[in-house]
N, CA, C and O atoms as a Tinker XYZ file with bonds, in Angstrom:
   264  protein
     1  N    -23.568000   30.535000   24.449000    73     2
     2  CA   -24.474000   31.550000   24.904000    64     1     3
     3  C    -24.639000   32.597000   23.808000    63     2     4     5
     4  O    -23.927000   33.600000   23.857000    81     3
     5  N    -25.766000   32.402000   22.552000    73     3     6
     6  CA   -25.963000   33.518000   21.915000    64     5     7
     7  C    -27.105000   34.171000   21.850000    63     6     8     9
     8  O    -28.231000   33.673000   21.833000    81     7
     9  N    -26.914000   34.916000   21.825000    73     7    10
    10  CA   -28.255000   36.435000   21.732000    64     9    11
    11  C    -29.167000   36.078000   20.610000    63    10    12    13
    12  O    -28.560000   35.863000   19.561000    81    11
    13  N    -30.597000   35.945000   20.541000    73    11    14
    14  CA   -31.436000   35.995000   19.446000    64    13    15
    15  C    -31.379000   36.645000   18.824000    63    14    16    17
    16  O    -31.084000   36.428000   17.649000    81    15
    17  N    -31.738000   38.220000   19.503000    73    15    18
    18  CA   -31.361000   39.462000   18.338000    64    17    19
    19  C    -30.783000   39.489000   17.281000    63    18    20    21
    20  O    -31.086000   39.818000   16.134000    81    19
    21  N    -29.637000   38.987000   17.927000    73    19    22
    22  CA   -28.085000   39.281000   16.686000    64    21    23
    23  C    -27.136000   37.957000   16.278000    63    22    24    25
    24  O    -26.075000   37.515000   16.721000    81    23
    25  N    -28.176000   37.496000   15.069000    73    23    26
    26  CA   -27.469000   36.064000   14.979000    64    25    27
    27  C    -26.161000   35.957000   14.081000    63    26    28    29
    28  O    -25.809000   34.965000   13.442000    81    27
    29  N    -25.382000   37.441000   14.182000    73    27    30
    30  CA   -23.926000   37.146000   13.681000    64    29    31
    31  C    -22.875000   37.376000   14.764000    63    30    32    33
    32  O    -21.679000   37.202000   14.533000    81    31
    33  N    -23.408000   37.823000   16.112000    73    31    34
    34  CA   -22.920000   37.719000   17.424000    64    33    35
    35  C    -21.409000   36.306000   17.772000    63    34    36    37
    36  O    -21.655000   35.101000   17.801000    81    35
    37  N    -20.960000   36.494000   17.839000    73    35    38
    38  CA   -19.701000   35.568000   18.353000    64    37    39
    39  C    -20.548000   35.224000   19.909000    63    38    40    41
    40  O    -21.280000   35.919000   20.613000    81    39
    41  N    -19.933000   33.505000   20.050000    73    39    42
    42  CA   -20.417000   33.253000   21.166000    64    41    43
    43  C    -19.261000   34.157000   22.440000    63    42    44    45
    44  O    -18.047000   34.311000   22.304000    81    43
    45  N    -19.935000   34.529000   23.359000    73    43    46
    46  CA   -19.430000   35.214000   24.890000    64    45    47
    47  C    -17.988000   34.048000   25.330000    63    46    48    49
    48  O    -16.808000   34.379000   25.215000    81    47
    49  N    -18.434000   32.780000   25.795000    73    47    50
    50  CA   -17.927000   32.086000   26.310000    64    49    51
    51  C    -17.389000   30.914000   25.079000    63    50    52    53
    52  O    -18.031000   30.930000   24.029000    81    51
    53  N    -16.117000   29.812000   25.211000    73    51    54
    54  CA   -15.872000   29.085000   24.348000    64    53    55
    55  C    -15.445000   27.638000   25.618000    63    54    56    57
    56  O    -14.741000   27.848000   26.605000    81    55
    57  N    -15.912000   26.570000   25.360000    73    55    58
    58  CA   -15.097000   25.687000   26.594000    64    57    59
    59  C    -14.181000   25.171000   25.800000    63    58    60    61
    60  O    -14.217000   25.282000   24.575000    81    59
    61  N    -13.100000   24.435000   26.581000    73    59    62
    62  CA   -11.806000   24.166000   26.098000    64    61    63
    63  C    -11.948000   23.702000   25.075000    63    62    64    65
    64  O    -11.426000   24.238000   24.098000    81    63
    65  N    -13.022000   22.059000   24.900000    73    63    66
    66  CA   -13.279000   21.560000   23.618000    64    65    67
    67  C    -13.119000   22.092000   22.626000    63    66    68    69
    68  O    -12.222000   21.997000   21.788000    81    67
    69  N    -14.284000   22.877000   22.698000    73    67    70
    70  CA   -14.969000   23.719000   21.138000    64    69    71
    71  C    -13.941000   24.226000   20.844000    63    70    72    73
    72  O    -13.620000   24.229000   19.655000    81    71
    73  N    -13.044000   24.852000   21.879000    73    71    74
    74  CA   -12.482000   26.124000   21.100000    64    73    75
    75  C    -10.829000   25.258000   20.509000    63    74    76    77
    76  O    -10.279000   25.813000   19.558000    81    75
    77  N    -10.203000   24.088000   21.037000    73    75    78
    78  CA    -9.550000   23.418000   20.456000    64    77    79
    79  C     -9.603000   22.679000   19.393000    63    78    80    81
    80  O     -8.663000   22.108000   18.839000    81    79
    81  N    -10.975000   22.689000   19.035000    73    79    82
    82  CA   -12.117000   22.382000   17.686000    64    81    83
    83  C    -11.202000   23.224000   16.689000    63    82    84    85
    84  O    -10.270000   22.959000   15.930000    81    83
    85  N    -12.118000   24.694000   17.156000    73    83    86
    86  CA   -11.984000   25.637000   16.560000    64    85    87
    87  C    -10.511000   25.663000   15.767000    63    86    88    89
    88  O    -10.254000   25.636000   14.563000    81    87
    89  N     -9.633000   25.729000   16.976000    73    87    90
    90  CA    -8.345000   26.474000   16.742000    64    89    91
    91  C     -7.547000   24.912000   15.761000    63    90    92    93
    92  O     -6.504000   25.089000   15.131000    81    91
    93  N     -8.024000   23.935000   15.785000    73    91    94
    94  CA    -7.389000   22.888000   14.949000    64    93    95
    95  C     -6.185000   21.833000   15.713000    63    94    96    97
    96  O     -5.375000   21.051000   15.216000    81    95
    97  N     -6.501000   22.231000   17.221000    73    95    98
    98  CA    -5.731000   21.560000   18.202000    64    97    99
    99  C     -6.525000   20.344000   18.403000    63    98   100   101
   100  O     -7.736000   20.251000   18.201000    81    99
   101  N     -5.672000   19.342000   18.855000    73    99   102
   102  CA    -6.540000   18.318000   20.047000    64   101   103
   103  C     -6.365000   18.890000   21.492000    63   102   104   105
   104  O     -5.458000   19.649000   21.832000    81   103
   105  N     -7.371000   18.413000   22.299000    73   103   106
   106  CA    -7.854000   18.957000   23.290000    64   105   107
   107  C     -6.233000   19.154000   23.975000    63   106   108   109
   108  O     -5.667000   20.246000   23.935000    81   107
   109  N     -5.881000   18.467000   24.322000    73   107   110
   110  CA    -4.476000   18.265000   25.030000    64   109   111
   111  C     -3.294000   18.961000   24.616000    63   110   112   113
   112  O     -2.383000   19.280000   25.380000    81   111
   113  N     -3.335000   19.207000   23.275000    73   111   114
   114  CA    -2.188000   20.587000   22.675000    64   113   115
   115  C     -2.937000   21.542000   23.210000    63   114   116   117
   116  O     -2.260000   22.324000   23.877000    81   115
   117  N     -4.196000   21.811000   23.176000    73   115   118
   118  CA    -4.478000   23.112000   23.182000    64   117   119
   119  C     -4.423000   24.212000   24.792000    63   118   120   121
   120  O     -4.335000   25.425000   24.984000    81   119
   121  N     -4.552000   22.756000   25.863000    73   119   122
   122  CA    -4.444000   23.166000   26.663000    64   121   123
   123  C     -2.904000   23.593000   27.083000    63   122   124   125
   124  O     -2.734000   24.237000   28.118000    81   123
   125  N     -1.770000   23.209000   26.234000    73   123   126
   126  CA    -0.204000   23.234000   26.293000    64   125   127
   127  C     -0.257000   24.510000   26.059000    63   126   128   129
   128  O      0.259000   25.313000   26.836000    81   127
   129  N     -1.196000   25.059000   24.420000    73   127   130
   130  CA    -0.976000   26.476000   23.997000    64   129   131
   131  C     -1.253000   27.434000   25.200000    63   130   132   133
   132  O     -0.368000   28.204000   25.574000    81   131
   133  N     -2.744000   27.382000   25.941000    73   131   134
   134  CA    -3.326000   28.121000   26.707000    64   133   135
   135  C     -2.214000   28.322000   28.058000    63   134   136   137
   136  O     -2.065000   29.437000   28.558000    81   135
   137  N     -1.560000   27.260000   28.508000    73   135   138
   138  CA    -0.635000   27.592000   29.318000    64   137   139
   139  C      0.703000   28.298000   29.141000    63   138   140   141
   140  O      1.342000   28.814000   30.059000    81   139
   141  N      1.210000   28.247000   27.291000    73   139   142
   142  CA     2.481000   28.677000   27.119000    64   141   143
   143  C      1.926000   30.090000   26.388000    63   142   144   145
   144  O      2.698000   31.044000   26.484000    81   143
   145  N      1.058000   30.245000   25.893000    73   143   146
   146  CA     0.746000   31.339000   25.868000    64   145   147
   147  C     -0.015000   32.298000   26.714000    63   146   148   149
   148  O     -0.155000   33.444000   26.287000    81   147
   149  N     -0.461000   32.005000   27.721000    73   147   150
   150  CA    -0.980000   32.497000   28.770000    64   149   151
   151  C     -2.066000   33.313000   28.442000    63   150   152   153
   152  O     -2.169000   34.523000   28.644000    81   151
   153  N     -3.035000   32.397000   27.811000    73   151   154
   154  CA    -4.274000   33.031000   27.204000    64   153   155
   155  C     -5.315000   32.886000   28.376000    63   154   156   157
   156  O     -5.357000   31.822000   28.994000    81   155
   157  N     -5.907000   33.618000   28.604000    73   155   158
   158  CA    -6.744000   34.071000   29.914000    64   157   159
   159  C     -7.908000   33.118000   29.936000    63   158   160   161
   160  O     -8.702000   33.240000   29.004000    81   159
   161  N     -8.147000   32.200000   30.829000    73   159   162
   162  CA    -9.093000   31.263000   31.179000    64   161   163
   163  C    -10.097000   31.573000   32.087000    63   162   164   165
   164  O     -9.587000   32.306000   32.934000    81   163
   165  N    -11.383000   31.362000   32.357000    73   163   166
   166  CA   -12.487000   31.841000   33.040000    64   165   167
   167  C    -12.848000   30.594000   34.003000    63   166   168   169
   168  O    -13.622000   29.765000   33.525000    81   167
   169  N    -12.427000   30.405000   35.145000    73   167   170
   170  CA   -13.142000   28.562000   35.721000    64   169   171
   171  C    -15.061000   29.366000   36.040000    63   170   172   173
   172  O    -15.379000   30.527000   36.298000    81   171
   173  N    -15.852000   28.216000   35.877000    73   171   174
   174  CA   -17.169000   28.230000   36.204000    64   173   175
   175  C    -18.067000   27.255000   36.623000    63   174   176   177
   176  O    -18.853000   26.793000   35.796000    81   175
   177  N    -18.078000   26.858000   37.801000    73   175   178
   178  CA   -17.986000   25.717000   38.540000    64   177   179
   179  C    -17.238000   25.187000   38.496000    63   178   180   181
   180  O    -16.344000   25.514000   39.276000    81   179
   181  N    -16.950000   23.876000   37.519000    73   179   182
   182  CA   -15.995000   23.094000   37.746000    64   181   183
   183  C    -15.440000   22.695000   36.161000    63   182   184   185
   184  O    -14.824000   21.661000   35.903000    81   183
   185  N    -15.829000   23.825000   35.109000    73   183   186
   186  CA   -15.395000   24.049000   34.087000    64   185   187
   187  C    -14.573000   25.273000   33.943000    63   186   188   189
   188  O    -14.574000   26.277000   34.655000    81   187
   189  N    -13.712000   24.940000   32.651000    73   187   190
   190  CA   -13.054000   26.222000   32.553000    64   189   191
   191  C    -13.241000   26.476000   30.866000    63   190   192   193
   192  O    -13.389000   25.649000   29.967000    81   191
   193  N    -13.161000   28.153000   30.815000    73   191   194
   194  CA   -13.651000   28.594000   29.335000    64   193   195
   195  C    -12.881000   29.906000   29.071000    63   194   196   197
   196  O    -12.238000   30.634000   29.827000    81   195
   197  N    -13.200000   29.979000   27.540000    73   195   198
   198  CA   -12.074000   30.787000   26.717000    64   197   199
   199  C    -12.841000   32.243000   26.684000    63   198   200   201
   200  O    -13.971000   31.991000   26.267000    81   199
   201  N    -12.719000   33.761000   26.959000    73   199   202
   202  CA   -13.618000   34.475000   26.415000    64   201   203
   203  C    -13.480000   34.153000   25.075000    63   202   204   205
   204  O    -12.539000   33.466000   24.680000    81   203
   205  N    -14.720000   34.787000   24.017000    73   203   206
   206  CA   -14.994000   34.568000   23.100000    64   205   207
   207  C    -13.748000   36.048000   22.466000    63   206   208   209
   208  O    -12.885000   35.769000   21.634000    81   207
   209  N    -13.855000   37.177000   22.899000    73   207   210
   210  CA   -12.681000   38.142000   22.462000    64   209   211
   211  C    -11.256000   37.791000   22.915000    63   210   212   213
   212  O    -10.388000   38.444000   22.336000    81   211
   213  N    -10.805000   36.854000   23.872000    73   211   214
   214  CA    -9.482000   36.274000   24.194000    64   213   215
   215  C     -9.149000   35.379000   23.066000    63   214   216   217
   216  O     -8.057000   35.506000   22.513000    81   215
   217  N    -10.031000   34.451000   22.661000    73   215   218
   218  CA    -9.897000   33.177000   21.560000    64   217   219
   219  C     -9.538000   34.284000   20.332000    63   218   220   221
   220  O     -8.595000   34.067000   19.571000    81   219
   221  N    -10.232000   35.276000   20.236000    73   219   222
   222  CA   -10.481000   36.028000   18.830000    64   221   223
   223  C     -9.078000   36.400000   18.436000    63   222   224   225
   224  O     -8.460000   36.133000   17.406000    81   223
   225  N     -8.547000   37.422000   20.040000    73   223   226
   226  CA    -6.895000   38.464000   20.159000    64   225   227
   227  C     -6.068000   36.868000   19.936000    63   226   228   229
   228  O     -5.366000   36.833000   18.925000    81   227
   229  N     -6.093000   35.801000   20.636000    73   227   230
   230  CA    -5.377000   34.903000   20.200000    64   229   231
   231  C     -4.989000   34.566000   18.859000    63   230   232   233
   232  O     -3.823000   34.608000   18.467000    81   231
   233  N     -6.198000   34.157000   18.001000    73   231   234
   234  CA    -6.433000   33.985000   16.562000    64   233   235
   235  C     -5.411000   34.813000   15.453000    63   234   236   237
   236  O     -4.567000   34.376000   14.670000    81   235
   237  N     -5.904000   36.295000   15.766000    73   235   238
   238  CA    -5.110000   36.952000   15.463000    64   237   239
   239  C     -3.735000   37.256000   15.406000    63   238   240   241
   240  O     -3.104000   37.519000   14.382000    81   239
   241  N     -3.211000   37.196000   16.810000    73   239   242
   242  CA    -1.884000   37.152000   16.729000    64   241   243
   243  C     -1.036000   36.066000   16.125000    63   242   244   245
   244  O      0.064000   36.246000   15.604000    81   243
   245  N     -1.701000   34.853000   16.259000    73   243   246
   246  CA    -1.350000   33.553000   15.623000    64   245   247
   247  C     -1.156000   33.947000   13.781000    63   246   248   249
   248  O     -0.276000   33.622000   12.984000    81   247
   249  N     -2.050000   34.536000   13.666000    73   247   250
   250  CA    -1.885000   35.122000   12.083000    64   249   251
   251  C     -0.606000   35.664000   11.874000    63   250   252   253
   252  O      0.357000   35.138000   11.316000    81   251
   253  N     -0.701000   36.731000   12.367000    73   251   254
   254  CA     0.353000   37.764000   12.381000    64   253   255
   255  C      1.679000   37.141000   12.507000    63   254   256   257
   256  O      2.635000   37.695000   11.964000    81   255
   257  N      1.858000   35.923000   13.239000    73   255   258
   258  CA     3.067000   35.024000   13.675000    64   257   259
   259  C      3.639000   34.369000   12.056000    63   258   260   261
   260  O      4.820000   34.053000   11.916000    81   259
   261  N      2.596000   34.229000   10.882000    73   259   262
   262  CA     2.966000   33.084000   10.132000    64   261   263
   263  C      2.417000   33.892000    8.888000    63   262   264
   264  O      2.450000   33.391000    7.763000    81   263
């Protein structure tokens, strides 16, 4: 979901996929991380998704770890 306006905008929403893409997990670690780290999940219908600033504070701290 991105805004035309502002095409350096971070997407709002991330679904598990992408964002286990992202983060360099396979789908199935990543969902291990999201539960042992208790990173805040959004269900929407019958999907569930990452905020786009939860994935970000995640990212970060992961830095800070290593």
């Amino acid at each position: 979901m991105e805004t035309s306006d502002n095409p350096q905008r971070k997407k709002m929403f991330l679904d598990i996929p992408n964002a286990a893409e992202l983060a360099g997990f396979s789908i199935r670690h990543f969902r291990r991380v999201i539960e042992e780290e208790r990173i805040p999940i959004v269900q929407i219908g019958r999907k569930f998704f990452i905020l786009g600033r939860d994935f970000e504070n995640w990212q970060e701290t992961r830095r800070d770890k290593h």
